[in-house]
C-alpha positions in Angstrom: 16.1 -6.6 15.4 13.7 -3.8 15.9 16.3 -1.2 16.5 18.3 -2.1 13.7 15.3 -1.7 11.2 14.5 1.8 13.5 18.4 3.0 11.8 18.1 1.6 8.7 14.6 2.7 7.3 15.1 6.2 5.9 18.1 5.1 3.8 16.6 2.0 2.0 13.0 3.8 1.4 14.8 6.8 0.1 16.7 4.7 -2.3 13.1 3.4 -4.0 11.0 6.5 -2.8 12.0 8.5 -5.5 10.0 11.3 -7.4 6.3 9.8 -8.7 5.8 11.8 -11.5 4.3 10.2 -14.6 5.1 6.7 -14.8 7.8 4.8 -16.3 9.3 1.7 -17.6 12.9 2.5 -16.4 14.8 1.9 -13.0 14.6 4.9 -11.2 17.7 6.8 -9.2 18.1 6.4 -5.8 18.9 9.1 -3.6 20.1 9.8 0.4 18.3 10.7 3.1 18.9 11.5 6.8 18.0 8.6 9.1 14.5 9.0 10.5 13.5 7.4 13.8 10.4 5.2 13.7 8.2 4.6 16.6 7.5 0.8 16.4 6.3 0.3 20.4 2.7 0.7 21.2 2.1 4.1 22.4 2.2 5.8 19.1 0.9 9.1 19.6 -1.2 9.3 16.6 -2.4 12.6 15.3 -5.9 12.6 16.1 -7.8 15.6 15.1 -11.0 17.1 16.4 -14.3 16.6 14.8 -15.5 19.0 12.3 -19.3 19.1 12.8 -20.0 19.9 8.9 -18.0 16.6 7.5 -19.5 14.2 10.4 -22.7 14.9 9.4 -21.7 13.6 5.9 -21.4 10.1 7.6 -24.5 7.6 7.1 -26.9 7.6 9.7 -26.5 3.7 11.1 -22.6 4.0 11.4 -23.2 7.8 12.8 -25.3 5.8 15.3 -22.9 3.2 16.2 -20.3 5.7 17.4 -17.5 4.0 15.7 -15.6 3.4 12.4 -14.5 -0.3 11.6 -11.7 -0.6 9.6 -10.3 -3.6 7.9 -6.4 -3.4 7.8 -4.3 -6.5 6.7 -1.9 -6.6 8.5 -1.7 -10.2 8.6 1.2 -12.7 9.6 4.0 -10.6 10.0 2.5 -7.2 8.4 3.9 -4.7 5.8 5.8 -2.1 7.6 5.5 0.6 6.9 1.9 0.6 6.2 0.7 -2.0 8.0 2.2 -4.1 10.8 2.5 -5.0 14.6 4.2 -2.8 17.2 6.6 -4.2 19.8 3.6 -6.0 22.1 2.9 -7.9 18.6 -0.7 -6.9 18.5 -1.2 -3.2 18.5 -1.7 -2.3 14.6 0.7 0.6 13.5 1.8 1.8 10.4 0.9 4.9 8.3 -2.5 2.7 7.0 -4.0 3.2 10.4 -2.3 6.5 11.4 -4.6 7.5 8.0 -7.7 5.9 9.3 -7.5 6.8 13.1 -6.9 10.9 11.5 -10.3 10.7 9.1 -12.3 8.7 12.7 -11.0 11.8 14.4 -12.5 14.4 11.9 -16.0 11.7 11.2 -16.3 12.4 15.2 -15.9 8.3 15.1 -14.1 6.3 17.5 -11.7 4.2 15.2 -11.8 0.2 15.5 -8.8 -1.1 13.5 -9.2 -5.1 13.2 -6.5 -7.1 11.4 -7.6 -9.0 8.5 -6.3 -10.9 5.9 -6.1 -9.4 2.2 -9.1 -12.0 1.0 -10.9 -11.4 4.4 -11.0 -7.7 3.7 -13.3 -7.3 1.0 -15.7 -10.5 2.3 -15.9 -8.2 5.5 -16.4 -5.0 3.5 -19.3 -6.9 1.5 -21.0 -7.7 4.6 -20.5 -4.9 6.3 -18.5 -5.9 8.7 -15.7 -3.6 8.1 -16.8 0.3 7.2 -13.8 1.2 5.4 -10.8 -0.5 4.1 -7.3 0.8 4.6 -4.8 -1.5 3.0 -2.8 -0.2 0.7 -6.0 -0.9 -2.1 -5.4 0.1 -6.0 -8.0 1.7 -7.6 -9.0 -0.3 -10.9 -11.5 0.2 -12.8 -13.2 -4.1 -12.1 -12.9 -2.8 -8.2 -15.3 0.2 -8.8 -18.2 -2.0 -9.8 -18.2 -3.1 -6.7 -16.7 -0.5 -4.2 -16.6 3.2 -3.8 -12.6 4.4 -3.6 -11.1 7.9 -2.8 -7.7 8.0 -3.2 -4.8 9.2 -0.5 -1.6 8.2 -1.7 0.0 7.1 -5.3 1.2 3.7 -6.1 4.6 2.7 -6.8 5.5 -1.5 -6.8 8.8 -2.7 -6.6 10.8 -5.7 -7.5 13.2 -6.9 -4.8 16.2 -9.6 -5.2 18.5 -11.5 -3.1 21.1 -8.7 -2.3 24.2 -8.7 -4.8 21.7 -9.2 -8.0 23.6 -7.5 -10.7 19.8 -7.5 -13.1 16.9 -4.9 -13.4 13.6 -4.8 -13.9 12.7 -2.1 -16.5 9.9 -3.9 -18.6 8.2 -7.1 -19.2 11.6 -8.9 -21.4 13.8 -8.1 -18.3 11.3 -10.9 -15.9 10.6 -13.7 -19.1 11.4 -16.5 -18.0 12.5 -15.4 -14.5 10.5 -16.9 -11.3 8.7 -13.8 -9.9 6.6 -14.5 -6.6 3.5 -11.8 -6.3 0.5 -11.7 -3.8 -2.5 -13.3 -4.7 -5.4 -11.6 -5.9 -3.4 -8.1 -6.3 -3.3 -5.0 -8.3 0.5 -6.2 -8.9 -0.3 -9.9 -9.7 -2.7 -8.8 -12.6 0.3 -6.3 -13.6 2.8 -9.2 -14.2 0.3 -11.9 -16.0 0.0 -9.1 -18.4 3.8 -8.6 -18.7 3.9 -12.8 -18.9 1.7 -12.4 -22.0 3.5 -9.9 -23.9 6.8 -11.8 -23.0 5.1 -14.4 -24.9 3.5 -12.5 -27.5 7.0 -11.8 -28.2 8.7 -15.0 -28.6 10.1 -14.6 -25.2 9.7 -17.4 -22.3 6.7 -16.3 -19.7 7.2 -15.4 -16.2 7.4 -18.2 -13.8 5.0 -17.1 -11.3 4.7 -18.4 -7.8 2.3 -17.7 -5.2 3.2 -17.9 -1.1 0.9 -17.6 1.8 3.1 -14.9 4.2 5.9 -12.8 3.6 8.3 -14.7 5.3 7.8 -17.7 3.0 8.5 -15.7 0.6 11.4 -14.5 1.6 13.3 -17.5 2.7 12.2 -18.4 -1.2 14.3 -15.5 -2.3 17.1 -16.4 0.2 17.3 -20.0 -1.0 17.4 -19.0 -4.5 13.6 -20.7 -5.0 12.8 -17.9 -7.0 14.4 -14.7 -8.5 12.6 -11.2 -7.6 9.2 -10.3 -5.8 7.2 -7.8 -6.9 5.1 -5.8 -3.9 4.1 -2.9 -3.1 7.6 0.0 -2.7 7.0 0.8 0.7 6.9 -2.5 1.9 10.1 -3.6 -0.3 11.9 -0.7 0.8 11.6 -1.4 4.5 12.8 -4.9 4.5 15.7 -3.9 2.5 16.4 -1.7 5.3 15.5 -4.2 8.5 17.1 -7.5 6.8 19.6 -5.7 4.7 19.8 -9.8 2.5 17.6 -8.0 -0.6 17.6 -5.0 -2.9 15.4 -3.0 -5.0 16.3 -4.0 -8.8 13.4 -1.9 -10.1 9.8 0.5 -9.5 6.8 0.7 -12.0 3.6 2.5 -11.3 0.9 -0.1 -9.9 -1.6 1.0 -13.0 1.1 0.7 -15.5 3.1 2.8 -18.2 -0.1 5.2 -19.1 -1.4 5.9 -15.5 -0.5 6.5 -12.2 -1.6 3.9 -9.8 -3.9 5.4 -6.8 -4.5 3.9 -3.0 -7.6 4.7 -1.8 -9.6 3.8 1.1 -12.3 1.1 0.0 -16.3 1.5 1.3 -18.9 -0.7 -0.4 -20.2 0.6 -2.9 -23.1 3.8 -3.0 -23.6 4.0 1.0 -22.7 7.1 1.3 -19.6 7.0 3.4 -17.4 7.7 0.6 -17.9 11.5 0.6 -17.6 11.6 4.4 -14.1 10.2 4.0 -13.1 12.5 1.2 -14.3 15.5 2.9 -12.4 14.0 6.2 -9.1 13.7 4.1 -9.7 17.5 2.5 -9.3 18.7 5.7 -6.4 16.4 7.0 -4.6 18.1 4.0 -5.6 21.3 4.6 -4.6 21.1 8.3 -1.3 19.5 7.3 -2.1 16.7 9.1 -2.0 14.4 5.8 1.6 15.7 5.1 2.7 14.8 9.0 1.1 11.2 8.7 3.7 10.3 5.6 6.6 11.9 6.6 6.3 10.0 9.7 6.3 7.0 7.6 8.9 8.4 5.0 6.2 8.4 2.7 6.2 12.0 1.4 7.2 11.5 -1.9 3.7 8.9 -2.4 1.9 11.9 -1.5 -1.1 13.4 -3.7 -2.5 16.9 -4.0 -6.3 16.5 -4.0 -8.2 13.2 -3.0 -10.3 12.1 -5.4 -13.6 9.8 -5.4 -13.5 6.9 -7.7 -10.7 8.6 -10.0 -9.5 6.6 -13.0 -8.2 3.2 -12.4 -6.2 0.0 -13.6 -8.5 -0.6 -16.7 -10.4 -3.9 -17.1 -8.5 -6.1 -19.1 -9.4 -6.5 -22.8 -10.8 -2.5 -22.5 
């Protein structure tokens, strides 16, 4: 139920939300936190700032025109609370993804369109310009900025998360060889653990057994039933459904770039129209207002929190490079 997963959420995301310093290949600590209440209903009261007349006229002409910001958020099936999911009506899109977005439409002078997408709809919208920016809890790699213009608002943790009572843990590619691990499709944290497969293998060790399902809930009941034995996603999203179905637990966190670098989200615009330095001015000021900072504790997320954004910092490298 809603109210339970309202109790619950500060405790589980504080047991996986530990410290990002440099990354690791160990199991991190958990800690204890006091319960937070979450606003899941509709009315969300987002923190909306007023337009800064210097940064919004950093915003290309045509979308400047238009009046609005369209932003791509998947949120789709059953979401990925807490970044991005459904409120209470089941169609309003919450989460600290669009709390981000609606803040940087506030200081663009932009009136925010959030649209629910699919993870492979996302980046065919933001190729043909259907969506301006995408919010979607997006790794920066390296392949990715070929094609798309990044700047970053939050580090990158993954988590793998068992059936509850799992007495293994994830610290390195040996502790998932031979283990069925299911991953998204097409993610920063897919291409993390076909790399881990091969050096399982390089080493005489079985490779992952990796399986692919279409929502989170398939998934899930897959980790119920035993189909499989960990999923690897993004902390966050682990975290909370530890807390709201309290049947899984965190068995280990690794930076989404890997051991030498730590992973970056960044909002995603295509790539060299501009828009880019409009967002990273807009997010500048969101942390110098303190506005940034309010957004992820909301969410819990204050530990994922950066100093500076950058524009197209260093990313996941391009395999073979």
């Amino acid at each position: 139920m809603r109210t339970a997963r309202i109790a619950l959420l500060s405790a589980a995301l504080a047991a996986s939300l530990t410290a990002c310093a440099a990354p690791t290949e160990t199991v991190r600590t958990a800690t204890v936190a006091d319960t937070v209440k979450v606003n899941d209903g509709p009315d969300q009261n987002r923190i909306v700032p007023a337009k800064v007349d210097a940064i919004a006229q950093l915003v290309p002409a045509k979308i400047r025109a238009a009046g609005k910001l369209t932003i791509g958020v998947g949120a789709a099936g059953s979401g990925f609370p807490p970044l991005a999911f459904t409120a209470t009506d089941n169609k309003t899109l919450i989460g600290s993804e669009p709390d981000i977005a609606v803040a940087i439409a506030g200081v663009l002078g932009l009136q925010p369109d959030l649209e629910n997408t699919s993870w492979e709809n996302l980046f065919i919208g933001l190729d043909s310009g259907k969506y301006d920016v995408g919010a979607s809890n997006i790794t920066v790699t390296e392949l990715r900025k070929q094609k798309y213009d990044f700047v970053s608002y939050r580090k990158d943790d993954l988590a793998f998360e068992a059936k509850k009572g799992a007495t293994w843990t994830v610290a390195g590619p040996k502790d998932v060889a031979g283990r069925k691990v299911a991953v998204g499709s097409g993610t920063n944290q897919e291409k993390i653990l076909v790399e881990w497969s091969k050096q399982d293998v390089a080493n005489g060790l079985p490779a992952v057994d990796i399986k692919y399902y279409q929502t989170n809930q398939a998934t899930y009941l897959a980790l119920g039933s035993g189909q499989i034995d960990a999923y690897l996603g993004p902390n966050p999203t682990a975290a909370y459904h530890v807390a709201v179905a309290g049947q899984t637990q965190i068995i280990g966190t690794y930076s989404g770039a890997g051991a030498n670098l730590q992973g970056l989200i960044a909002l995603t615009t295509k790539k060299d129209n501009g828009l880019v330095r409009a967002c990273k001015a807009a997010l500048d000021e969101l942390v110098k207002s303190g506005d940034y900072a309010k957004i992820l504790a909301r969410w819990n997320l204050s530990n994922e929190a950066i100093i500076t954004p950058e524009v197209n910092p260093p990313g996941l490298p391009i395999e073979g490079k």
